[in-house]
C-alpha positions, 0 to 999 in steps of 0.5 A, spaced: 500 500 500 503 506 498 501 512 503 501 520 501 505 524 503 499 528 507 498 522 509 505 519 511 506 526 514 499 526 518 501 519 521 507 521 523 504 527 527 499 524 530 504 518 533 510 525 535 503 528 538 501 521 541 508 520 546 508 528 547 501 528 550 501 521 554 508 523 556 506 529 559 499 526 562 503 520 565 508 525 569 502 529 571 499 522 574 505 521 577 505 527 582 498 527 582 496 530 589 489 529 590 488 523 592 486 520 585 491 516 583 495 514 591 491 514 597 492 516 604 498 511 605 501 512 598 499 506 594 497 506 588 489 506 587 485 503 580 484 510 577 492 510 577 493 503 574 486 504 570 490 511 566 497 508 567 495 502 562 491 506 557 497 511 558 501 505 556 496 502 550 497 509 548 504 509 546 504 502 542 498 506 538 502 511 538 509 508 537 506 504 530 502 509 527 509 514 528 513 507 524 508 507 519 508 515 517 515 515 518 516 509 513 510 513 508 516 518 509 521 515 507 519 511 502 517 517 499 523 521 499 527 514 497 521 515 490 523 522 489 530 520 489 529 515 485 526 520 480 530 525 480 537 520 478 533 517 473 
């Protein structure tokens, strides 16, 4: 299957954006101090874990559709050069 440019670079926006995003939301968690994702004691509570593991499912989403814009991207670029020489 061959992707579009757009589309090579949109995928791979989306899997850049996916990690910065999820990043980010698993550090807020982390220092979370309202009682949501640790209780009194400092355990970790089913919020926590609930949100971690969509964290996780997040970044291997967002890992796969970055590789497969990224391999858009240079199957693209590998094309234009191929063009060019010939």
């Amino acid at each position: 299957m061959r992707l579009s440019r757009a589309a090579s670079w949109f995928l791979l926006a989306f899997g850049v954006w996916s990690w910065f995003i999820w990043v980010s939301f698993v550090r807020n968690l982390w220092k979370d101090g309202s009682g949501l994702a640790f209780d009194d004691a400092g355990d970790p509570t089913t919020y926590f874990w609930v949100h971690l593991l969509l964290a996780v499912a997040s970044f291997l989403l967002g890992t796969a559709v970055g590789v497969i814009g990224l391999r858009g991207v240079r199957a693209l670029r590998r094309e234009s050069r191929a063009e060019a020489g010939a």
